[in-house]
C-alpha positions in Angstrom: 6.1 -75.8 -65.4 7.1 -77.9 -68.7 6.0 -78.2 -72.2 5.3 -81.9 -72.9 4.0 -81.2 -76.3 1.6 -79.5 -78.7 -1.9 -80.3 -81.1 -2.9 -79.5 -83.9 -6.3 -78.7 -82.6 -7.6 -76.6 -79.8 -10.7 -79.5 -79.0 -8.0 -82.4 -78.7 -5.5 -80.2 -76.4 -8.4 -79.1 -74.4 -9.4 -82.5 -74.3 -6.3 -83.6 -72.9 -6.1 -80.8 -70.3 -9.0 -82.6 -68.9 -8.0 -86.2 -68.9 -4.8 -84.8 -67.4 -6.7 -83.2 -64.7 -9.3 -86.3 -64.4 -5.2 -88.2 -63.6 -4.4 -85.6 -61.2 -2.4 -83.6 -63.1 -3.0 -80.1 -63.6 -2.4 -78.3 -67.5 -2.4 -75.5 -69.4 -3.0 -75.0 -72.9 -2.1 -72.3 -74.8 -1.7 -71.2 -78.9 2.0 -70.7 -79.9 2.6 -68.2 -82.5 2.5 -71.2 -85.0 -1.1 -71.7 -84.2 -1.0 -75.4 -82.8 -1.8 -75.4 -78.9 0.7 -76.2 -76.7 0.4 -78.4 -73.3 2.3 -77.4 -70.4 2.6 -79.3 -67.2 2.4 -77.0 -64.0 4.0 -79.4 -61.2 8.0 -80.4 -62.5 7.1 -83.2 -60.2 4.6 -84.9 -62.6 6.0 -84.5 -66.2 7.1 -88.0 -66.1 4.0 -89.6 -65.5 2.1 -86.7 -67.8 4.1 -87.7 -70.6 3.1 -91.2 -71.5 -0.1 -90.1 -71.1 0.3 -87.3 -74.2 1.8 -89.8 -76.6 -0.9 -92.3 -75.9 -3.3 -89.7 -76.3 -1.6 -88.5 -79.5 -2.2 -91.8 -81.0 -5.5 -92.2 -79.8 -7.1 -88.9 -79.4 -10.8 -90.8 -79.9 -10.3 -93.7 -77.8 -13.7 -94.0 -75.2 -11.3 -94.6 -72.4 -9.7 -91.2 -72.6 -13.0 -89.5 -73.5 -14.7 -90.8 -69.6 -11.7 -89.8 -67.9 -11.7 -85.9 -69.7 -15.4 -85.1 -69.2 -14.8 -86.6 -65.4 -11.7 -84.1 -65.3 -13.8 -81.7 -66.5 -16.2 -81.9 -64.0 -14.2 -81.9 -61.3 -12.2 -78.7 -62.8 -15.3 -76.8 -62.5 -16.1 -77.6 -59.0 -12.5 -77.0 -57.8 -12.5 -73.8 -59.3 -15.8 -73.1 -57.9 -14.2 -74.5 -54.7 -11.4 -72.1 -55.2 -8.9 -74.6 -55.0 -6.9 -75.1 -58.2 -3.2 -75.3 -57.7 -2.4 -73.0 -60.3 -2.9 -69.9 -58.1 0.5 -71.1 -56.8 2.5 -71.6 -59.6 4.6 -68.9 -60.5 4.4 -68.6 -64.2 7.1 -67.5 -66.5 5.1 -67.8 -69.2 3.1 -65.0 -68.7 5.8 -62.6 -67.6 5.0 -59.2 -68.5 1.6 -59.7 -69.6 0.5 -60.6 -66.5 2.6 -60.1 -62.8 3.9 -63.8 -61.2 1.7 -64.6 -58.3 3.8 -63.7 -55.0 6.1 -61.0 -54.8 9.3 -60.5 -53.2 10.3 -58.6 -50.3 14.0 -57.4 -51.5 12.3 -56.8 -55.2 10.4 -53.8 -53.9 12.4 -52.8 -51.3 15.1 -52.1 -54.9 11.7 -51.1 -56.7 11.1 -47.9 -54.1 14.7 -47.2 -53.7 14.9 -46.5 -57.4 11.1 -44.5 -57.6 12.9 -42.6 -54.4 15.9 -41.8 -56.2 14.5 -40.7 -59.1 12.2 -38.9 -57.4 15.0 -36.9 -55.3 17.1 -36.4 -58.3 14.4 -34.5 -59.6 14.9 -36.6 -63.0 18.4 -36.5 -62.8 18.7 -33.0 -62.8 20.0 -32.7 -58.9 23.3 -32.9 -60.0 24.4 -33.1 -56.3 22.8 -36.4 -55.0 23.3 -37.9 -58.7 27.3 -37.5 -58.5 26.9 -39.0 -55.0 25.4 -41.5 -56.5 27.6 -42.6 -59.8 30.3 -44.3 -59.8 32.9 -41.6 -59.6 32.1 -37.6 -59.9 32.2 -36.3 -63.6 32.5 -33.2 -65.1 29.4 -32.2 -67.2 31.5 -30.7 -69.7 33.4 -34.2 -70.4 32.3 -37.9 -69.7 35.7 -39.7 -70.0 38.5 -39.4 -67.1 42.2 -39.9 -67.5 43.0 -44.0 -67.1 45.3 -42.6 -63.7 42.3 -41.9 -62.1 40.2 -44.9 -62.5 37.4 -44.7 -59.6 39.4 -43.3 -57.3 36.4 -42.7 -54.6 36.0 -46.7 -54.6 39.4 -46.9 -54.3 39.5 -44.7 -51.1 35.9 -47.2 -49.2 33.3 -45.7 -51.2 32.5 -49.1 -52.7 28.6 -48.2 -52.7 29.5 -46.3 -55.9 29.8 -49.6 -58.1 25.6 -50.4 -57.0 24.0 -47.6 -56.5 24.0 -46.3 -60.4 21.5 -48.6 -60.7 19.5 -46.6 -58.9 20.0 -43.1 -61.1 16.8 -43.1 -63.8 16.8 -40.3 -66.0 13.2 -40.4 -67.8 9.9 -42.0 -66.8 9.6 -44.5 -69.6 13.2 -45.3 -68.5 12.3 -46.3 -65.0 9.1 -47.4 -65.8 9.8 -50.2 -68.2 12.8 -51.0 -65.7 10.7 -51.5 -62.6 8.1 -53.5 -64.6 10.5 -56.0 -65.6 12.4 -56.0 -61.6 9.1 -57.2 -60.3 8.1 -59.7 -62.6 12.0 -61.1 -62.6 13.1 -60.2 -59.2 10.1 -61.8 -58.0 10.2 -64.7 -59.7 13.9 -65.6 -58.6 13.0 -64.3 -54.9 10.3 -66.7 -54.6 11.7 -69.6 -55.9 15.4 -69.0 -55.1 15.5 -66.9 -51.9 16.3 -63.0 -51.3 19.7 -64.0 -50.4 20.2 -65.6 -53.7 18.4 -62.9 -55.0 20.5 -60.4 -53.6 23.4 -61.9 -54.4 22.8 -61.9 -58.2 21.8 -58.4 -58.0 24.9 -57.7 -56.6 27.4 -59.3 -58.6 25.6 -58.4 -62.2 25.3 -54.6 -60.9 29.3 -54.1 -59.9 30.0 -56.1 -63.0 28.0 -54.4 -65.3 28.6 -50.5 -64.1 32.2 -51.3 -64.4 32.6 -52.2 -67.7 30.2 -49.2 -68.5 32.4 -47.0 -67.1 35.6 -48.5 -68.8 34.2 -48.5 -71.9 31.7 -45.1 -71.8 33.0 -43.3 -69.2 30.8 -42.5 -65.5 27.6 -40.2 -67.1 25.5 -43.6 -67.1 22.8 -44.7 -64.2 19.8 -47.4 -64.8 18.2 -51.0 -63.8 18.7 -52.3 -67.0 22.1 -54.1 -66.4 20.7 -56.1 -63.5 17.5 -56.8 -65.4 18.9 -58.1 -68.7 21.4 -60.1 -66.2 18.4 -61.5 -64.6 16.6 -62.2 -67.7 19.4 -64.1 -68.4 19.5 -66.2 -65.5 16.3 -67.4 -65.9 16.2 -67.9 -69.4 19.2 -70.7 -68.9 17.6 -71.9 -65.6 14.6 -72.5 -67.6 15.8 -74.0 -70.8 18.7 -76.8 -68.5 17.3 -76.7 -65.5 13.5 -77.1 -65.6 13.5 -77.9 -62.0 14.3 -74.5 -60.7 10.4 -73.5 -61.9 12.0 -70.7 -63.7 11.2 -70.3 -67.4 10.5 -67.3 -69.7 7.9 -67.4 -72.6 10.1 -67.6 -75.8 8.0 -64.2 -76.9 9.3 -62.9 -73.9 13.1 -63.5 -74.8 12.6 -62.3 -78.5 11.2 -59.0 -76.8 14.5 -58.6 -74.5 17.0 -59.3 -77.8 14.9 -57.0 -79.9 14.9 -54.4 -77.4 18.8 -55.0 -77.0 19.8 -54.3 -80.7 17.1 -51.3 -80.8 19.3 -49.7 -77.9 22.1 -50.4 -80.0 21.4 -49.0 -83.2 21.2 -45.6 -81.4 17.6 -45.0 -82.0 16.8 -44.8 -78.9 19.8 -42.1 -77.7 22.3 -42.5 -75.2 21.7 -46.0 -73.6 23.9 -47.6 -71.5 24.5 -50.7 -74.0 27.6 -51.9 -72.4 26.0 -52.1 -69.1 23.0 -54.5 -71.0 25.0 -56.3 -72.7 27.5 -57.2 -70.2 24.4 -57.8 -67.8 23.4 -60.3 -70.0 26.1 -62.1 -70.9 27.2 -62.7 -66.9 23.2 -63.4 -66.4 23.3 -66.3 -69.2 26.7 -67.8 -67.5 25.9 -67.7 -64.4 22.2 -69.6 -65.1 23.9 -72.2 -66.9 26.8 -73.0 -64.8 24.1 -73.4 -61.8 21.8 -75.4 -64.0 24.7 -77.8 -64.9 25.9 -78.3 -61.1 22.2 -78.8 -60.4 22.6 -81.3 -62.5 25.7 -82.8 -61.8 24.3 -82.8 -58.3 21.2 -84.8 -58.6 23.2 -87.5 -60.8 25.8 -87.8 -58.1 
């Protein structure tokens, strides 16, 4: 999906959703928060041909020519949504992420979804201290967070390398694992269905063991949470999406203000004890990691 421009008025861009359609090209149009209305191609394949049509249009929004081929479009819009045919219901849309969920979901993204409603459920809300010291990333005392630097981790050091995932797993309220799981499945399954579980899997991975570790170091082991991984996969597509329009990931830009408010909010301490390392970190390895693989997929389709 791709912006190709935006109008003034809602009439015009509506207009132009149906010549685009009448082409073969199917649109959306939607009002930004600057009140113009916004066109947005939903096949990658056919901005280049949708765009000399906007800038034509633009310059000629009365022209007859453009006005048969919209109420054509038009018509034909209605009888392939009557038909129940419009591509759209296969376009997994950023856009919309969070207001409404991406159409397809992924396998691996719920299988980490009921791990996490299991766990929490098991902890009893993290008050089983027992299964949630099996679970962190090394045992704790209660009575005092921070562990001498001589023995860093030492149950990963000794095999138990599940320790640096499965804090992701520990939730400790329900608007905490609620807001977490909401933005897994709309994330997870995005990247799942476009990129794979593998690939999927991998990133999940990676950002989780980065991100718990430099929680620990910096906070000590009394953390647990999704929100590492998510902001790292918020990330991910947010650079996909702005250098690599291919990949069909994208993020409404609503949707990214949201995430950086959210961040500093954590951060100011408002909130209480929030694993801020762990997002921010997330994030940060998230952002590289989308933009290194939108630049390679670059490099590779120009060599």
């Amino acid at each position: 999906m791709r912006l190709i421009g935006d109008l003034q008025e809602e009439s015009q861009a509506k207009r132009l959703g149906d010549l685009l359609y009448g082409k073969g090209i199917e649109s959306q149009v939607d009002q930004n928060a600057a009140g113009r209305w916004e066109v947005w191609v939903l096949d990658e394949d056919q901005v280049e041909e949708a765009a000399p049509l906007f800038n034509e249009f633009v310059e000629h929004p009365d022209d007859a020519r453009y006005a048969r081929v919209a109420r054509k479009g038009a018509a034909q819009r209605r009888r392939d949504r009557n038909a129940s045919v419009s591509k759209r219901a296969r376009v997994v849309d950023g856009r919309t992420l969070f207001y409404q969920a991406p159409v397809g979901y992924g396998i691996l993204t719920f299988v980490l979804i009921g791990i996490s409603v299991g766990v929490y459920l098991l902890t009893e809300v993290g008050h089983n201290d027992r299964l949630v010291q099996l679970l962190s990333i090394t045992r704790y005392s209660n009575k005092g967070n921070m562990i001498p630097s001589e023995d860093m981790l030492p149950e990963v050091r000794h095999g138990q390398i599940w320790r640096l995932f499965t804090p992701m797993f520990l939730h400790f309220g329900i608007l905490h694992i609620l807001f977490n799981m909401l933005w897994l499945r709309d994330l997870g399954s995005m990247i799942e269905v476009r990129k794979g579980t593998w690939h999927l899997l991998m990133l999940v991975l990676v950002i989780a063991a980065t991100s718990n570790v430099a929680q620990y170091l910096h906070r000590g082991p009394a953390f647990g949470g999704m929100s590492g991984v998510v902001y790292g996969l918020l990330g991910y597509i947010w650079m996909q999406g702005k250098f690599n329009p291919a990949s069909n990931l994208a993020l409404h830009p609503q949707t990214v203000t949201l995430m950086i408010v959210w961040f500093f909010l954590c951060l100011s301490g408002f909130m209480g004890n929030i694993a801020n390392t762990a997002h921010a970190v997330g994030a940060l390895l998230g952002i590289g990691w989308g933009y290194a693989a939108a630049q390679l997929a670059d490099f590779g389709r120009h060599h």
